[in-house]
N, C-alpha and C positions, 0 to 999 in steps of 0.2 A: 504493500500500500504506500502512495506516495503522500512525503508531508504538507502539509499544510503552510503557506495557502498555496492554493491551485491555482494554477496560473491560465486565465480562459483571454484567447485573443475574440473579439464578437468585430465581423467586417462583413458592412452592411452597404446597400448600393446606396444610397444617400441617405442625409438626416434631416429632408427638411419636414414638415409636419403631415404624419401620417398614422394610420393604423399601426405598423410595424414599428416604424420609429417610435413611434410613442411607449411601444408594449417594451423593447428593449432599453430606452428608458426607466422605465416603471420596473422591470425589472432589477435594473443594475441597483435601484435607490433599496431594493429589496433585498438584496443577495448579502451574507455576514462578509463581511471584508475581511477576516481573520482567517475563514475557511478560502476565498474564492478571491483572487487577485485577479482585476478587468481591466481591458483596455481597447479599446473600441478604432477600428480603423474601417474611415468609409472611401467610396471608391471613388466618390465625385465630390464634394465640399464640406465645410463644416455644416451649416444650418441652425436654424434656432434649436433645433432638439440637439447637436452638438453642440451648441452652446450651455444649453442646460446641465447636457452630459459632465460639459469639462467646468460647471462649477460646483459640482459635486467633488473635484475631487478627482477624477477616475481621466484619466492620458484621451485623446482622441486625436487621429490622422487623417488628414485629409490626400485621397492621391490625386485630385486633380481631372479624372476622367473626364470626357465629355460623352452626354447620354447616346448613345444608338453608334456610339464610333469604338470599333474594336483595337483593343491596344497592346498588343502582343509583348511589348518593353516594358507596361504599366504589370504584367501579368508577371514577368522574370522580376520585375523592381519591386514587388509583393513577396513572389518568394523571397527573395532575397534578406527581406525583412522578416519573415516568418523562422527562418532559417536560425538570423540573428537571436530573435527574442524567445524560440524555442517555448514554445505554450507546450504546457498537457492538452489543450485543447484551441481548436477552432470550432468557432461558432456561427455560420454564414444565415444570413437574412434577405431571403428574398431572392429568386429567379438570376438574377445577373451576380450576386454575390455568390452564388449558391454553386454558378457556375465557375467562377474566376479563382475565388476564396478558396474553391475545393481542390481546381487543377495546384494552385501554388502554392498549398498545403501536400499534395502530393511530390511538387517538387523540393519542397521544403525538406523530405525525409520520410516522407508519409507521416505524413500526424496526424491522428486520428481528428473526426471532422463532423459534425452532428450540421445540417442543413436545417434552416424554414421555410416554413410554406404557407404563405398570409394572403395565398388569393383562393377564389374556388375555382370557378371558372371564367373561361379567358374569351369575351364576343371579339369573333376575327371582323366584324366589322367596325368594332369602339377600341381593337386592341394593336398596338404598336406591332407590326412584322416580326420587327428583333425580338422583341419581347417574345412572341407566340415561339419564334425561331431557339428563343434562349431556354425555353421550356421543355420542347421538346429534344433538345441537345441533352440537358439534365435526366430527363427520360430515361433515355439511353447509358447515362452514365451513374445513371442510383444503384445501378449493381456492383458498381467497381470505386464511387469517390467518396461516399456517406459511410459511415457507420451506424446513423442513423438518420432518419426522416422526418423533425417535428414538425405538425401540422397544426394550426390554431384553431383549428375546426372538424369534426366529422365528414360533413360536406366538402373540405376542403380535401381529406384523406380519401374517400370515393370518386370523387373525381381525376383527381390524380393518379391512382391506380388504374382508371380508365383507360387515362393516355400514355400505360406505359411506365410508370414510374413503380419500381421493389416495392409493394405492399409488407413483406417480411420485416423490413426495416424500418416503418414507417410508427410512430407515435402518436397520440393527439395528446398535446397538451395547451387548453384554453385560455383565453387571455384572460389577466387579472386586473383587478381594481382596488385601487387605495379608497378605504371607503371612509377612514377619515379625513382625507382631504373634498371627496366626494360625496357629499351629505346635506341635507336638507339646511337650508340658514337662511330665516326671516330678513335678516339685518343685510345680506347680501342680496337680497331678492328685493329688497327694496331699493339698495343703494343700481342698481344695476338699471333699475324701471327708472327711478328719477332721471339718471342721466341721459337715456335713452326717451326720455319724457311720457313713459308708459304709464299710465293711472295703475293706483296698488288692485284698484277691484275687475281691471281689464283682463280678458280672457287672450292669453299667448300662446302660441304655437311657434316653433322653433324646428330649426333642423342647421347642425353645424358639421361643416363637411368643405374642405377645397370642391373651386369651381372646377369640376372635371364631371364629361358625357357619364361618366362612373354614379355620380351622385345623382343624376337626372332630374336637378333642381326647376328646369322647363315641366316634369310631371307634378312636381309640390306648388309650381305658381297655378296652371289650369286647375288643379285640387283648389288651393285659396281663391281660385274664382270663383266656383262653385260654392266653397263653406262663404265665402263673404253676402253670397244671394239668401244665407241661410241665418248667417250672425252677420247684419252689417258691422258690428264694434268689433268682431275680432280684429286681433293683431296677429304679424306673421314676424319673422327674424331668421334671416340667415346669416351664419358668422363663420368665418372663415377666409382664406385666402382667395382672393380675388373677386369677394362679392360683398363690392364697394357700389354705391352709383356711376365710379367711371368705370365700372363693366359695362360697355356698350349694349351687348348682348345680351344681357340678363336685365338692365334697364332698359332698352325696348321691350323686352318681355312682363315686364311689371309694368312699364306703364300703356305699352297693349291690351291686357286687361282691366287698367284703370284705376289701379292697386299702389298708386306711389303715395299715397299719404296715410295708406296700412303696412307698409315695407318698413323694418327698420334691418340695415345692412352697416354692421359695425366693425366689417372687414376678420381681419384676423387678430384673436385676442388673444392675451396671456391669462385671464381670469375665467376658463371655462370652465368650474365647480360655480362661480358665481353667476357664470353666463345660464348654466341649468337651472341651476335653481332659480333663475328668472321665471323660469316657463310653467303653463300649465298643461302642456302636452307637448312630447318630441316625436317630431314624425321623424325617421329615414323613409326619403324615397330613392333609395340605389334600383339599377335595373341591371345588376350582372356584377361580378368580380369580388365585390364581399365578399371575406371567409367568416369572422369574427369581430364585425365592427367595435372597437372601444367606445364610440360618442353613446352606444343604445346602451352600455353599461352604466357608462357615465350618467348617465342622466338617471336611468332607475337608481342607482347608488342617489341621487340626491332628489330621490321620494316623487320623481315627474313620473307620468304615464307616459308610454311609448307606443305608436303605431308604427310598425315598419313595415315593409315590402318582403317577401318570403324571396332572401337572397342570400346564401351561405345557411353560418347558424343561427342568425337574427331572430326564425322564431325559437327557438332553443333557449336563448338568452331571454326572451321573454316570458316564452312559457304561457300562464294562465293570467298574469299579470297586466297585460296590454291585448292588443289585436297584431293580427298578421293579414295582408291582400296581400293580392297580386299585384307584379311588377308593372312597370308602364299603363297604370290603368288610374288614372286621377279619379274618375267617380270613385271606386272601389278606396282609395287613400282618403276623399273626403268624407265618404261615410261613415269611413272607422274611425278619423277625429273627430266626425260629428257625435260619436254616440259617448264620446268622453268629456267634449265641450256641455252636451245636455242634462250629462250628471251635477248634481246639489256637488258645490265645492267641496262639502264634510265625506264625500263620498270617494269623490275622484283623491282626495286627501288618502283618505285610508287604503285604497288601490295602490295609488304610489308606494304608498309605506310599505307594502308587500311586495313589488318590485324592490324594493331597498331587500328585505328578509331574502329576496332569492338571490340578491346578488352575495349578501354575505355569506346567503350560507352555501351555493356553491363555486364563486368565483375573485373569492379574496386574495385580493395579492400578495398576503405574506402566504397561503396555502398553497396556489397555483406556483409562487418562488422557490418555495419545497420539493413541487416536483421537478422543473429546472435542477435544484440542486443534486436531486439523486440523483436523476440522470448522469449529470455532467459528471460525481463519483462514480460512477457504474464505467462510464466511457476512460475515464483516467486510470481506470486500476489495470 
């Protein structure tokens, strides 16, 4: 058995804010430092989530990649660093790391190599060539570069095996949630509407998610069209990267519907425990590539009810607790916020609050870290 602490290198294809990013993240803020010594090397820049990373504390590298251009020198100048710092372990995140991380871990020495897997499935018509191309290369080589397969979803591990990927070697382990940072709070729920100028007794709906065809933000506006002919006071919020008013594109689409003085678009924030707990209902409306969204966790952790779109494990994560429709279908998205908007506040309240019970009791981040850690023992011994 090797001593303590273990040495895990995690090289991820970039860090700027996502599902994955965020989970490895949240992770690392998780993991005993005493057992488990990290270092995180991404393959294109640092980003806000490497920013975060490296004020924790914990090294991150940036190599400089640029997205969709293969780098054959960037591949030998990885190994070459892997080779140096010599980890018990790599830890590759995501499709292009998964592929790059694992060959220059092989040429490192062969160092044992656990891969993720944070999509489900891939629409070849929403999804990057390289990308579809970078998946199926992995494919083919999960029999000879992994040692193991984790998966953040169920849906994401059936899929995967579909097209080809070792099911033998394959894991699921779900993403987790800090549920004291993600928790219900008056005082932020207030501070958050003030500023935003939302009245405390206004009914919200929200969904936070970068502008990407991924998110299907164009299906949650024609939905707020429909709920608005039904609640004219609702309010709606999207928050994240690139859904500002200078999004061209998504403000024609709001004010096409005639929705710009029920829109509130506060871009991308650092405060999204407070931005949840703004809400009184979180839709996802994704139509494809979700494995394990963290925003649906996030939000039930802070007592909101969730409708989502049945994409990855979204209804899994929900459960009995919210609704699940179908994808691309806005009637179907605004019925099931409507039937949560028409609930008595004390009611949708106590709904929430069991969303919260189900997050804690199966998807707590210091439990879900737990299995991370066996794992990673099991792979170093």
């Amino acid at each position: 058995m090797k001593k303590n602490p273990l040495r895990i290198v995690h090289i991820i294809t970039g860090l700027d804010t996502g599902g994955a990013e965020m989970m490895l993240c949240e992770l690392l803020s998780a993991m005993d430092r005493t057992v488990f010594s990290s270092e995180v090397i991404s393959l294109m820049d640092t980003g806000p989530i490497g920013e975060r990373i490296m004020q924790s504390g914990i090294p991150v590298q940036a190599l400089g990649m640029r997205p969709g251009v293969p780098d054959p020198v960037a591949i030998f100048s990885l190994a070459r660093r892997l080779r140096r710092a010599a980890p018990d372990l790599v830890q590759t995140w995501m499709y292009h790391a998964d592929l790059i991380g694992g060959l220059a871990a092989k040429m490192a020495g062969n160092l044992p190599v656990a891969w993720g897997i944070h999509n489900s499935d891939l629409d070849p018509q929403e999804t990057k060539r390289s990308t579809i191309w970078t998946a199926r290369a992995c494919a083919g080589l999960s029999r000879w570069l992994p040692r193991k397969i984790i998966c953040c979803a169920e849906v994401a591990r059936k899929i995967h095996v579909g097209i080809g990927y070792d099911g033998s070697r394959m894991v699921v382990i779900p993403n987790g949630f800090d549920t004291d940072r993600f928790r219900p709070d008056a005082r932020k729920r207030a501070l958050v509407r003030r500023e935003l100028g939302i009245h405390d007794q206004a009914l919200l709906v929200g969904m936070v998610g970068r502008f990407h065809p991924q998110k299907d933000h164009r299906n949650f506006i024609k939905a707020a069209t429909l709920l608005h002919k039904r609640f004219p006071d609702v309010q709606f919020l999207l928050c994240g990267e690139g859904l500002s008013w200078e999004n061209r594109a998504l403000s024609e689409w709001i004010d096409g519907a005639g929705l710009r003085n029920r829109f509130h678009l506060p871009g991308r924030r650092n405060d999204i425990p407070a931005i949840m707990a703004a809400l009184d209902v979180y839709s996802s409306s994704s139509s494809y590539g979700e494995a394990f969204p963290m925003v649906i966790g996030e939000a039930m952790a802070c007592g909101v009810v969730c409708v989502v779109t049945d994409v990855g494990d979204s209804g899994l994560i929900v459960g009995d607790t919210g609704a699940v429709v179908e994808p691309r279908n806005a009637t179907a998205l605004a019925d099931g916020i409507e039937r949560f908007l028409k609930m008595p506040a004390q009611e949708r309240k106590e709904l929430g609050l069991r969303g919260r019970a189900r997050i804690r009791e199966n998807f707590r981040l210091d439990v879900i870290a737990g299995s991370y850690a066996d794992l990673y023992r099991q792979l170093c011994a």
